[in-house]
KOLVEX-954151 format. One record per residue: residue number from 0; residue in one letter; x, y, z of N, C-alpha, C in turn. Coordinates in Angstrom, 3 decimals, m for minus. Layout:
# KOLVEX-954151
> torti_nutor_n.px_n.py_n.pz_ca.px_ca.py_ca.pz_c.px_c.py_c.pz
> NUM_A_X_Y_Z_X_Y_Z_X_Y_Z
...
//
This chain:
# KOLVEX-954151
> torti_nutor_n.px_n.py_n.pz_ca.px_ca.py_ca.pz_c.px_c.py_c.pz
> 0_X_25.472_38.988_18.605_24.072_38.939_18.183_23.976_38.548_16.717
> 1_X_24.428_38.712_16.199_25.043_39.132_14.474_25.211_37.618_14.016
> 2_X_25.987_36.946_15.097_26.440_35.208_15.092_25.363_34.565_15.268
> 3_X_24.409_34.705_16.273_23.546_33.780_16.833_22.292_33.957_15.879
> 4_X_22.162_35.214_15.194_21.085_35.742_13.578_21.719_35.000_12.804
> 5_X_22.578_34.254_12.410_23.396_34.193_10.928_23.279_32.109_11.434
> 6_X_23.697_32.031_12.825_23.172_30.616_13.120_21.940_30.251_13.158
> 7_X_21.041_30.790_13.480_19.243_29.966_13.312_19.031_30.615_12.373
> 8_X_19.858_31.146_10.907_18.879_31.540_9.712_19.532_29.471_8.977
> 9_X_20.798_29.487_9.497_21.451_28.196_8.628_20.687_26.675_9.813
> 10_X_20.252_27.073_10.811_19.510_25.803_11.110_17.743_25.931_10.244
> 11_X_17.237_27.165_10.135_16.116_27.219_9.705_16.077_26.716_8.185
> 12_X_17.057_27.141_7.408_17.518_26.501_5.938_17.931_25.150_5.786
> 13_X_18.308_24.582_6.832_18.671_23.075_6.441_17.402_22.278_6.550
> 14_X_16.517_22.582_7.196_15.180_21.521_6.977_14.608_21.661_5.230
> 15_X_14.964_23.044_4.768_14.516_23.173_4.025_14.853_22.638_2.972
> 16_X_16.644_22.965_2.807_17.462_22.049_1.889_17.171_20.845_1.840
> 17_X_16.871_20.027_2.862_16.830_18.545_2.903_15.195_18.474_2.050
> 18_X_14.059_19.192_2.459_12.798_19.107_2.054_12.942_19.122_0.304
> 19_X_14.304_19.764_m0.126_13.608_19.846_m1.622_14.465_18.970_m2.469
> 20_X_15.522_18.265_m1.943_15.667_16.885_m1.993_15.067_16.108_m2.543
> 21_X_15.439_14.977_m3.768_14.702_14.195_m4.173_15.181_12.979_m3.185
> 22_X_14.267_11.857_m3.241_14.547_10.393_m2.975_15.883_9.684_m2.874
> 23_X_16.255_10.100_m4.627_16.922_8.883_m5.081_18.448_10.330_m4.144
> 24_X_18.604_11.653_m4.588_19.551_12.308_m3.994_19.720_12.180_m2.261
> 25_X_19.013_11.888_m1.472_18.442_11.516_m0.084_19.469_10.133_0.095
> 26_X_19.295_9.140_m0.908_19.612_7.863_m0.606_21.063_8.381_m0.837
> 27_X_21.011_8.954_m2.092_23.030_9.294_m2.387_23.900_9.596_m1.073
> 28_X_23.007_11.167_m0.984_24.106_11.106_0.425_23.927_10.762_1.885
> 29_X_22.531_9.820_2.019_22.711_8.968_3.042_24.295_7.710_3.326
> 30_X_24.719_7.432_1.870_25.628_6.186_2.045_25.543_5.216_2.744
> 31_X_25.734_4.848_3.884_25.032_3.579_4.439_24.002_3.874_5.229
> 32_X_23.069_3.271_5.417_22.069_3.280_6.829_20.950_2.923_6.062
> 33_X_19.854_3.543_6.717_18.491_3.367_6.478_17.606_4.083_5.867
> 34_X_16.693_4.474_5.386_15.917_5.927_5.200_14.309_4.856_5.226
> 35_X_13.789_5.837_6.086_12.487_5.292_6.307_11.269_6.606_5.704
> 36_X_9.979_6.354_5.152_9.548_6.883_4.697_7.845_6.516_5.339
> 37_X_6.659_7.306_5.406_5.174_6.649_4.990_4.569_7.723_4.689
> 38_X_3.422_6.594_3.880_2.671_8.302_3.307_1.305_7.336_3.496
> 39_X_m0.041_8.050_2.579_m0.774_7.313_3.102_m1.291_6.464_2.053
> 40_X_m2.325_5.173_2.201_m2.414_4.327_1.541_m3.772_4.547_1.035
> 41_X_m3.907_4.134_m0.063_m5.054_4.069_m1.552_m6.015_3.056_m0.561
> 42_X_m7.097_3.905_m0.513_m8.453_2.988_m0.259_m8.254_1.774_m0.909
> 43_X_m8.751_0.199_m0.033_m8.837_m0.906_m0.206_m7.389_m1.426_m0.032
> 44_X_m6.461_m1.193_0.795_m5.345_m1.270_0.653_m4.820_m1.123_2.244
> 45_X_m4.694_m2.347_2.880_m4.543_m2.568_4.484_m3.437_m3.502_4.639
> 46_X_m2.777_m3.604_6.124_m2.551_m4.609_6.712_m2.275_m4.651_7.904
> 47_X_m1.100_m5.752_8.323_m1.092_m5.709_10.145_0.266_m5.219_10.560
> 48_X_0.878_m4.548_9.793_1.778_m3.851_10.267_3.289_m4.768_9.876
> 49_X_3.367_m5.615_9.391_4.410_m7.082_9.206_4.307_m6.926_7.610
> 50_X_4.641_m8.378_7.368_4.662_m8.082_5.586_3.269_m8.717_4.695
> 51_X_2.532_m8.837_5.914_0.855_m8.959_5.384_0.107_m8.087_4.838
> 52_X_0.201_m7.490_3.322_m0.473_m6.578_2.756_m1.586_m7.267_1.865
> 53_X_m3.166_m6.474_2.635_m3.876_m7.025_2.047_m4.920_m6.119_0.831
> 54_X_m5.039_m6.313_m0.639_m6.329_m5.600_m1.295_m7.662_m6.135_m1.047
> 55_X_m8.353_m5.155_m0.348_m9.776_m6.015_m0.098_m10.697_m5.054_m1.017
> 56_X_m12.061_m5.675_m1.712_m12.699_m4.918_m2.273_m13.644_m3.878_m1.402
> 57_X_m14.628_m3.088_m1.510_m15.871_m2.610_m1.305_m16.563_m3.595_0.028
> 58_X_m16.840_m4.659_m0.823_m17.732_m5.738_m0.092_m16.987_m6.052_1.407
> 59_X_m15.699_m6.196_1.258_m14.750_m7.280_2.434_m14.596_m6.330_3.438
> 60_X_m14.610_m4.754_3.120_m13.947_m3.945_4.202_m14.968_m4.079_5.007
> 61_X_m14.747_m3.650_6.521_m15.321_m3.040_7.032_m16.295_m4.258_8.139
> 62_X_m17.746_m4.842_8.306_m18.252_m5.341_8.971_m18.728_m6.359_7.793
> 63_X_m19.153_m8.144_8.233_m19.758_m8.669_7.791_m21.078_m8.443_7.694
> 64_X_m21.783_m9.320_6.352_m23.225_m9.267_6.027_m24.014_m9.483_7.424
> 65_X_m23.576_m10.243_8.434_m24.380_m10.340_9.058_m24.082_m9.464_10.637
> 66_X_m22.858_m8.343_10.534_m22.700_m7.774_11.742_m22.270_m8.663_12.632
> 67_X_m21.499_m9.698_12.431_m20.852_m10.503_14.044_m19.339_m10.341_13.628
> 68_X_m19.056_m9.794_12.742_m17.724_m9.753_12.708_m17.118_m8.682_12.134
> 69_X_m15.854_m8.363_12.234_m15.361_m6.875_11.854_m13.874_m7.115_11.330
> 70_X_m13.478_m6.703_10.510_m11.849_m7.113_9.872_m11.315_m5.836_10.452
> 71_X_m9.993_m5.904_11.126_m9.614_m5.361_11.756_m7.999_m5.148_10.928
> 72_X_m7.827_m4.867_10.021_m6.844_m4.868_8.966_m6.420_m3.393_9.068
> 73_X_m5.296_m3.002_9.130_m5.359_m1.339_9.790_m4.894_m0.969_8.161
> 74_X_m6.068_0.294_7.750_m5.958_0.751_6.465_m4.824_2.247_6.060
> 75_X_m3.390_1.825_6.740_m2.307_2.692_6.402_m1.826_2.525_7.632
> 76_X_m0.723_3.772_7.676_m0.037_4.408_6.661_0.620_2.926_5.595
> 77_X_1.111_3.454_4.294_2.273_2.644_3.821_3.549_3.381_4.672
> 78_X_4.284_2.149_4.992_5.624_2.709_5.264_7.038_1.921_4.814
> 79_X_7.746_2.355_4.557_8.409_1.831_3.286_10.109_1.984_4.153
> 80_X_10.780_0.974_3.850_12.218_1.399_4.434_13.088_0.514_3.957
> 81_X_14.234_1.429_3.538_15.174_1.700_2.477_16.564_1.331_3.180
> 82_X_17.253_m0.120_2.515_18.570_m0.580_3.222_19.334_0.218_2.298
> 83_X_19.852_1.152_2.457_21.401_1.749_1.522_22.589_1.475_1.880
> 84_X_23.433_1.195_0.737_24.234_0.425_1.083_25.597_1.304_m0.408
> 85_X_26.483_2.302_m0.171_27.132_2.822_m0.953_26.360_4.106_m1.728
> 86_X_25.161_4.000_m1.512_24.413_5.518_m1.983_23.453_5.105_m2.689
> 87_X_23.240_3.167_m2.549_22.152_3.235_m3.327_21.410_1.882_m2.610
> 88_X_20.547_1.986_m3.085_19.128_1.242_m2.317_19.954_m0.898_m2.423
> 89_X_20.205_m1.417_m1.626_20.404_m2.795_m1.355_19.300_m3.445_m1.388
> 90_X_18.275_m2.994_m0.538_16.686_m3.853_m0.808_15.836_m2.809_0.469
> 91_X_14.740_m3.296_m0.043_13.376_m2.159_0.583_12.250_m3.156_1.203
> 92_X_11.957_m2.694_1.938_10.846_m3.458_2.809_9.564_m2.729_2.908
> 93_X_8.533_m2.773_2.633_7.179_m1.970_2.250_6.078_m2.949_3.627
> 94_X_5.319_m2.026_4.191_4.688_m2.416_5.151_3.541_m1.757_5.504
> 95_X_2.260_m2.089_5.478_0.907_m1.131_6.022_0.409_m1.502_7.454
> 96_X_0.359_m0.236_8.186_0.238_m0.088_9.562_0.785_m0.447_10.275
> 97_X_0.550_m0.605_11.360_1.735_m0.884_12.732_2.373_0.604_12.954
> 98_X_3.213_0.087_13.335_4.424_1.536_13.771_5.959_1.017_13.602
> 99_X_6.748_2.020_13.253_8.197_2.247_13.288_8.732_1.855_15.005
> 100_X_9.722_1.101_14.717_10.148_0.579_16.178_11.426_2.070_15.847
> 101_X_11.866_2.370_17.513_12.534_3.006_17.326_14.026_2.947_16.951
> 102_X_14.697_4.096_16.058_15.656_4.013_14.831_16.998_3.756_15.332
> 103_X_17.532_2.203_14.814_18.812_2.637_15.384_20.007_3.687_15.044
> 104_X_20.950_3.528_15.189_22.171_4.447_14.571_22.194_4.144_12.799
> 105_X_22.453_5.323_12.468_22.250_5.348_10.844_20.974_5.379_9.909
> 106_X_20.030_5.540_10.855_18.527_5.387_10.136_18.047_7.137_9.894
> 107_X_17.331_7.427_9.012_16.977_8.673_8.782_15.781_8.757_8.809
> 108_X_14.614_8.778_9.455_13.141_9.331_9.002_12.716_10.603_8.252
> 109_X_12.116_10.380_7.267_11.544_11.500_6.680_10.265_11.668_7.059
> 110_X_9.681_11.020_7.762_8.161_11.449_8.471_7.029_11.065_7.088
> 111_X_6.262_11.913_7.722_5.074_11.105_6.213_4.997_11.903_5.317
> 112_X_5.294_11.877_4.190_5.631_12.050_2.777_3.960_12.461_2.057
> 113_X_4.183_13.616_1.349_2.538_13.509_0.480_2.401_12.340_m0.673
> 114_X_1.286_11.304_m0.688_1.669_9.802_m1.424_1.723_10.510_m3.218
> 115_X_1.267_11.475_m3.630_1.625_11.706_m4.832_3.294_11.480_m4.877
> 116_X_3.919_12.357_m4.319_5.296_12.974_m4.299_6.116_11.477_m3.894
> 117_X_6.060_10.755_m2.690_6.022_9.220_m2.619_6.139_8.284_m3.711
> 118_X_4.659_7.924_m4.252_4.729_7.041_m5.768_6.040_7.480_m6.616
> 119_X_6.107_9.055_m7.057_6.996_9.123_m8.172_8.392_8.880_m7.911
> 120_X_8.392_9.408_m6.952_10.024_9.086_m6.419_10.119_7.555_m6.463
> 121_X_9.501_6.769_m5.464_9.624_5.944_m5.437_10.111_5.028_m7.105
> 122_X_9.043_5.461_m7.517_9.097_4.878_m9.252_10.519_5.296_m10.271
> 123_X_10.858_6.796_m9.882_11.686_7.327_m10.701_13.002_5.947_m9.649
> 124_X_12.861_5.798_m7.950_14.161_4.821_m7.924_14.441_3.524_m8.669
> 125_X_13.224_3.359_m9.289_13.068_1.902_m9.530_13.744_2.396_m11.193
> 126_X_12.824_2.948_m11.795_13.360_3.509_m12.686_14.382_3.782_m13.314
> 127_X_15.140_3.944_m12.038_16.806_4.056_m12.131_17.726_3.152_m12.285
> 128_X_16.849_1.971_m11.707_17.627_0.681_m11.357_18.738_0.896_m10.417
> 129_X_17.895_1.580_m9.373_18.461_1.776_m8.052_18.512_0.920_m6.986
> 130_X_18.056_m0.338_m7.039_17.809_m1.659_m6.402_16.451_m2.165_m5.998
> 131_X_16.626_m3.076_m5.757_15.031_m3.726_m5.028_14.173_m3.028_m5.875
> 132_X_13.948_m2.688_m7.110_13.034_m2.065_m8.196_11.640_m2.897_m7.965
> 133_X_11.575_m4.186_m7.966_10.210_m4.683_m7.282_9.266_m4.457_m6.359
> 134_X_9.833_m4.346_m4.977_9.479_m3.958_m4.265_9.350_m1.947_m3.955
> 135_X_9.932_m1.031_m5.003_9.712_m0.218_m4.982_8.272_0.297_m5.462
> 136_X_8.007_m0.827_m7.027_7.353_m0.435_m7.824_6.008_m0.877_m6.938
> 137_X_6.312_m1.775_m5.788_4.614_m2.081_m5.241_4.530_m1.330_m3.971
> 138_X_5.492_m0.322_m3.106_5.112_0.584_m2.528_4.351_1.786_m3.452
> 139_X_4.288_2.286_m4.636_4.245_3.414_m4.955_2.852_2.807_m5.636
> 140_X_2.649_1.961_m6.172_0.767_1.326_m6.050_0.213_1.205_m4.559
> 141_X_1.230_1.527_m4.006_m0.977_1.719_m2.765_m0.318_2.963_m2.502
> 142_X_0.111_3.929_m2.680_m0.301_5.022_m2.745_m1.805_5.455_m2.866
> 143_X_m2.188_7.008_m1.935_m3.673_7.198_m2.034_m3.554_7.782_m3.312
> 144_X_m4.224_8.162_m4.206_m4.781_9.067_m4.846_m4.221_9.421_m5.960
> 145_X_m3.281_8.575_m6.465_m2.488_9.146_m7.268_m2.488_8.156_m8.720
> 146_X_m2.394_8.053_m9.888_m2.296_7.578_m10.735_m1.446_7.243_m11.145
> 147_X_m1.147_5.683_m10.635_0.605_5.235_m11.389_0.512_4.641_m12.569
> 148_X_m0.476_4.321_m13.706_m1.030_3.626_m14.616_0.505_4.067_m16.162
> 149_X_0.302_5.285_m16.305_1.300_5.449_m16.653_2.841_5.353_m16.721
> 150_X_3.252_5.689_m15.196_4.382_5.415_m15.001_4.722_3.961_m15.117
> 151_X_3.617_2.985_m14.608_3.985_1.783_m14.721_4.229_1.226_m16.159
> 152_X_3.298_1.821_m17.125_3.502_1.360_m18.728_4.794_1.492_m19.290
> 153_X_5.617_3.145_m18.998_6.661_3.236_m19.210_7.924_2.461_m18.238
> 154_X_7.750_2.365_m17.526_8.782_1.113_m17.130_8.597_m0.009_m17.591
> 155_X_7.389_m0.414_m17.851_7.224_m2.069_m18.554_7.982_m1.514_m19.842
> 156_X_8.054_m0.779_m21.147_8.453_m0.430_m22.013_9.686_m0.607_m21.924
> 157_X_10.723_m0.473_m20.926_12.005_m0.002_m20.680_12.694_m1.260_m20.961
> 158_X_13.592_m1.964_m21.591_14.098_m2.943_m22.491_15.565_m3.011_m21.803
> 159_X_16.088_m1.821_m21.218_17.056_m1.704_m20.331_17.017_m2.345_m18.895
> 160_X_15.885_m2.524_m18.536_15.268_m2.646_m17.287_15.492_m3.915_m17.212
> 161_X_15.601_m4.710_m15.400_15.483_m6.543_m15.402_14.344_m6.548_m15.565
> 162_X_14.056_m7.846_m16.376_12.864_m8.302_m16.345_11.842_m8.474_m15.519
> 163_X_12.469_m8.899_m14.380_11.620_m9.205_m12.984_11.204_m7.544_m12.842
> 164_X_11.555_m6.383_m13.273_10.894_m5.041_m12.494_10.194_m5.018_m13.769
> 165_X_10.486_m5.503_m14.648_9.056_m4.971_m16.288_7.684_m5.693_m15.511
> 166_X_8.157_m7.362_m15.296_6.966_m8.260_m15.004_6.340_m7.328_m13.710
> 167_X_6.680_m6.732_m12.561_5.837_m6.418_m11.294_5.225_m4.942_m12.112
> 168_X_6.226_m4.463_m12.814_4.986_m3.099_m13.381_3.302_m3.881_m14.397
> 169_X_4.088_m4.742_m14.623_2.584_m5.058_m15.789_1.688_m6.409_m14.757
> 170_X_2.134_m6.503_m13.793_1.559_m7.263_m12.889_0.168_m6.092_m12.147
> 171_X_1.418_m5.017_m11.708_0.346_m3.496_m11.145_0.048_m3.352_m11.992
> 172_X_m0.179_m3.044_m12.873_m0.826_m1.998_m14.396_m1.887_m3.148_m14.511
> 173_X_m2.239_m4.550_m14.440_m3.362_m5.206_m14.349_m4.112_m5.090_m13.726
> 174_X_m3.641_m4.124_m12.057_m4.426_m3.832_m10.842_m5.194_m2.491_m11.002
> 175_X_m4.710_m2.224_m12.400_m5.144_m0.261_m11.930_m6.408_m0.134_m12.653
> 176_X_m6.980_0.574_m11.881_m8.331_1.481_m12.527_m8.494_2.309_m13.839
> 177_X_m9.372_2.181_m14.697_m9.781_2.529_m16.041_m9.000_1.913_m17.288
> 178_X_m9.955_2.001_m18.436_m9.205_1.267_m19.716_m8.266_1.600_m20.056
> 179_X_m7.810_2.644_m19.624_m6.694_3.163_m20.657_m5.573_2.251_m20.097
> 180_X_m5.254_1.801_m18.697_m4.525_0.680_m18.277_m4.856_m0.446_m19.205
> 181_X_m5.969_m1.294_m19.424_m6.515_m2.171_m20.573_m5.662_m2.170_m21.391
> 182_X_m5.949_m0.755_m22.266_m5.451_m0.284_m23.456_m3.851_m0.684_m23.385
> 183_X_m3.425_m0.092_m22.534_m1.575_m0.507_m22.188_m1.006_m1.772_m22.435
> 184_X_m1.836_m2.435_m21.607_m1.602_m4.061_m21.577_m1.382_m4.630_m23.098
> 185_X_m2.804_m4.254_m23.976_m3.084_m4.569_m24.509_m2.224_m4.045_m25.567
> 186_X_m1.393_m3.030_m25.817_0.186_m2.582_m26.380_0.916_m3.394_m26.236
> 187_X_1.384_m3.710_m24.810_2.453_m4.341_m24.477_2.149_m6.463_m25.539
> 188_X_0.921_m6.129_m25.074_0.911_m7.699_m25.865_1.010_m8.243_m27.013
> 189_X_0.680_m7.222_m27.591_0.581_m6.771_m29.416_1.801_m6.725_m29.966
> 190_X_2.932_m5.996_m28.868_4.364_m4.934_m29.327_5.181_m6.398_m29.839
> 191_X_5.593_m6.801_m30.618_6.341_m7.656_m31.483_7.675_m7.478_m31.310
> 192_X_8.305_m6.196_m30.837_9.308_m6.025_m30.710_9.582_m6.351_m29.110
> 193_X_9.084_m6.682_m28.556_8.695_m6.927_m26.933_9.302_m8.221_m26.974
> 194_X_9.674_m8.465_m25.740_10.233_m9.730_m25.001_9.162_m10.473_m25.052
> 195_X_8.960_m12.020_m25.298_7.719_m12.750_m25.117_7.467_m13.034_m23.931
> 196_X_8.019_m13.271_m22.880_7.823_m13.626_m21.680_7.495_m12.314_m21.001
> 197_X_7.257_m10.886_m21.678_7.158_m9.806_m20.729_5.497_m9.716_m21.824
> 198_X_5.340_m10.481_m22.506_4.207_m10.158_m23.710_2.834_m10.767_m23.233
> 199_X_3.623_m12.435_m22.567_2.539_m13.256_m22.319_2.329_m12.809_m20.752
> 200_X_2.982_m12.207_m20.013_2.888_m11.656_m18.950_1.438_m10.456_m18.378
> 201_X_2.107_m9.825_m19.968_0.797_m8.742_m20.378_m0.453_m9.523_m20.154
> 202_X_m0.604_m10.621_m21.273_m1.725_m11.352_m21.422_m2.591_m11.757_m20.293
> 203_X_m1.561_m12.263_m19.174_m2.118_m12.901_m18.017_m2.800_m11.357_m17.365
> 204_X_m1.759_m10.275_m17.292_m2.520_m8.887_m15.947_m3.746_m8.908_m17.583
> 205_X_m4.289_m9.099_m18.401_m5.128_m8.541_m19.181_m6.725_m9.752_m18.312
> 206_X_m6.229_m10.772_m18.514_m7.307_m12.079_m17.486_m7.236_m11.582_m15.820
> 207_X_m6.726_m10.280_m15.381_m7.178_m9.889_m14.220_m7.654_m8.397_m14.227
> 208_X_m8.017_m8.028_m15.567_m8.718_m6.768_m16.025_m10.270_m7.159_m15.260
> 209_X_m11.248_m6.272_m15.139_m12.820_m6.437_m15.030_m13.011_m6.981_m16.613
> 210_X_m14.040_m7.932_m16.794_m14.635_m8.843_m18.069_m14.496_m8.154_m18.966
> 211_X_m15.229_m6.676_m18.850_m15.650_m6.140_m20.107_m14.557_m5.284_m20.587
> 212_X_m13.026_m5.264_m20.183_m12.278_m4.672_m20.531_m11.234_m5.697_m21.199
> 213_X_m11.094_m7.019_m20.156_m10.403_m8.195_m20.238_m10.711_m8.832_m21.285
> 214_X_m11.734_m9.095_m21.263_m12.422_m10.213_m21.918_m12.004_m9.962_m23.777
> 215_X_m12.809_m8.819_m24.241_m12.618_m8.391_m25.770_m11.316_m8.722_m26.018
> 216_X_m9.890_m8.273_m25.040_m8.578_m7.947_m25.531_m8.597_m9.421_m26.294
> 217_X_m8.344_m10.363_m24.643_m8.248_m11.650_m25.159_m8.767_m12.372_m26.266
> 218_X_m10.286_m12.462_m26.701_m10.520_m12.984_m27.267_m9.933_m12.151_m28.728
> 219_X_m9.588_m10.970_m29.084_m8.435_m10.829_m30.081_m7.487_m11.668_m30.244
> 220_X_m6.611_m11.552_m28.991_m5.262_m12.319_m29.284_m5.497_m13.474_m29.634
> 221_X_m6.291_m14.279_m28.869_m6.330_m15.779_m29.350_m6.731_m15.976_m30.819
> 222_X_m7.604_m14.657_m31.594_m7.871_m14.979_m32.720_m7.157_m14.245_m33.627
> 223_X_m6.122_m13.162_m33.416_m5.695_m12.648_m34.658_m3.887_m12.029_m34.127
> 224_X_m3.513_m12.824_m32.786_m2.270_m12.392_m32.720_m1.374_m13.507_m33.846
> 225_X_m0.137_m13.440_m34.724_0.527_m13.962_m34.994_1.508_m15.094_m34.060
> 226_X_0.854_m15.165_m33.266_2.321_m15.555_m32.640_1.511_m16.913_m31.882
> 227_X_1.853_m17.940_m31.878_1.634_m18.884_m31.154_1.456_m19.455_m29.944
> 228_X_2.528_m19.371_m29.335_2.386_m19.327_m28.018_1.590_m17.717_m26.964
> 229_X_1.254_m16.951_m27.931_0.417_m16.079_m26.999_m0.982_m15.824_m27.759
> 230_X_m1.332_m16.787_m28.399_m2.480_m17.175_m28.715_m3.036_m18.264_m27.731
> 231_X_m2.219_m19.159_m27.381_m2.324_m20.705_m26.285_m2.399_m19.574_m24.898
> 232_X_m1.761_m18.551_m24.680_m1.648_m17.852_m23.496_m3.000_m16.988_m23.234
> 233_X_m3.544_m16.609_m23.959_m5.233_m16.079_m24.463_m6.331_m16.594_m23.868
> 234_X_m6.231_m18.126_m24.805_m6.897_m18.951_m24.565_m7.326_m19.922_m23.383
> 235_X_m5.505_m19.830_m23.026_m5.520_m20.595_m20.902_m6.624_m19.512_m20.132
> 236_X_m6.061_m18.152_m20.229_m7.013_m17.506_m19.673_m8.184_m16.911_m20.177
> 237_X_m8.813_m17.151_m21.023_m10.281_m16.966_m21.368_m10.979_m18.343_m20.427
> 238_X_m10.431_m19.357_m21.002_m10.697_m20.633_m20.123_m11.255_m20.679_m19.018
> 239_X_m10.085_m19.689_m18.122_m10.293_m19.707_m16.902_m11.433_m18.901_m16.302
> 240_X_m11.639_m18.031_m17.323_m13.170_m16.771_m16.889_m14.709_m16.983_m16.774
> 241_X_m14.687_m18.480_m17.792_m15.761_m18.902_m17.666_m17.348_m17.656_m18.053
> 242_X_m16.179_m16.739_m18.911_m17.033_m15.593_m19.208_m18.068_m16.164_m20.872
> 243_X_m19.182_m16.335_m21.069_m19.841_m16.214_m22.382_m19.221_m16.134_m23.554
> 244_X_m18.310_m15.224_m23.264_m17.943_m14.823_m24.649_m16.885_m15.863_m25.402
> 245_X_m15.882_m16.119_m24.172_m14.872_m16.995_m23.807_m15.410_m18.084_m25.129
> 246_X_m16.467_m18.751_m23.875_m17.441_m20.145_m24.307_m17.388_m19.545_m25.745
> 247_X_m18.106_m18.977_m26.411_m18.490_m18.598_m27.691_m16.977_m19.064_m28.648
> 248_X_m16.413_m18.289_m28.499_m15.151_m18.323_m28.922_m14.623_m20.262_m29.251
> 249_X_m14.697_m20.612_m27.698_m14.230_m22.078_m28.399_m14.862_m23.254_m28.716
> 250_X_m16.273_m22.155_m28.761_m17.104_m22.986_m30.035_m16.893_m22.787_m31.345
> 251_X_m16.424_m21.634_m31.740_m16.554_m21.060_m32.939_m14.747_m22.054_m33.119
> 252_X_m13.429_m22.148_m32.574_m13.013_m22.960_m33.322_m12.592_m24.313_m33.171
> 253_X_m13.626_m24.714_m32.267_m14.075_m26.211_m32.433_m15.024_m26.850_m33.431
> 254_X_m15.551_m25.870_m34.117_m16.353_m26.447_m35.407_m15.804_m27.194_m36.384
//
């Protein structure tokens, strides 16, 4: 009796052990196989289950203006799955809706994940330069509810990091909600000590800010950054906004 008490206290503890598990420790001692994950996805943030992920605004979801038509874009789960390969991530495949075909040998499901707890992990793998850092950093943006604005600034910061994972954080950090993202960009573009190609990068997610956040940065840089070529980088995209202020601007130094 004594045996069979002392065996379902160590099966009841291993779900648990595994539950408090991080990500990136999950992938360690997975070693080869798979680890599959979903959690759920950030309003405006759909697809068809394949590698068609779509952001639709307010306006697009849901039924047309005139009621004859309906977008049928299935809005979650994200589900995310992880090639490991020696204890660490080989490449990741990120996917909204559909379903998990069933797992072959070596695959692990963790079932659906809370998307706070999701994003960070996810971010801290990328973070790590645990592989496929790109594609990590754009599962953990459609996350629901959670604020990656930050985390993404500090990985763009990271000078250690490949370039290609700085450029997809300041690519997302152009996508995210409130100024203080603005504000970031608008660091990263300024920072002199910064890579130029991760600077003018900034510039461009700053021309996919909303106007009244976008708009001011730019027309700074074009008029009081030092630097040349991200003054010309300013200016391509003010160009392109066709915003007033823009116009104003290259009147004032076309005089």
């Amino acid at each position: 009796m004594h045996r069979s008490v002392t065996m379902l206290g160590a099966l009841l503890w291993l779900p648990a052990a595994l539950h408090s598990q991080t990500l990136a420790q999950r992938v360690a001692s997975l070693g080869d196989g798979t680890l599959r994950l979903s959690f759920a996805a950030r309003a405006g943030v759909c697809g068809n289950g394949g590698n068609g992920i779509t952001l639709v605004s307010d306006d697009e979801r849901g039924a047309d203006g005139r009621g004859e038509w309906e977008n049928d874009c299935a809005p979650g789960p994200v589900r995310v799955s992880l090639r490991v390969r020696g204890g660490r991530v080989a490449d990741a495949h990120v996917y909204v809706g559909g379903r998990w075909r069933s797992p072959q040998s070596g695959t692990a499901d963790l079932g659906t994940v809370p998307a706070r707890q999701a994003a960070t992990e996810l971010l801290a793998l990328a973070e790590g330069g645990r592989g496929d850092a790109e594609a990590l950093v754009t599962a953990a943006t459609l996350a629901d509810s959670v604020v990656v604005w930050p985390m993404l600034l500090r990985l763009a910061r990271r000078p250690d990091l490949p370039l290609d994972t700085r450029r997809q954080a300041v690519f997302w950090l152009g996508q995210a909600a409130g100024e203080a993202a603005t504000r970031g960009l608008d660091s990263l573009a300024g920072d002199r000590s910064g890579e130029l190609e991760l600077r003018k990068h900034a510039v461009f997610a700053l021309s996919q800010r909303p106007p009244d956040e976008g708009v001011p940065a730019l027309v700074r840089i074009a008029r009081a950054n030092p630097h040349a070529e991200l003054r010309k980088t300013a200016l391509f995209w003010l160009g392109q906004s066709e915003d007033p202020r823009a116009l104003a601007l290259f009147e004032e130094i076309l005089r």
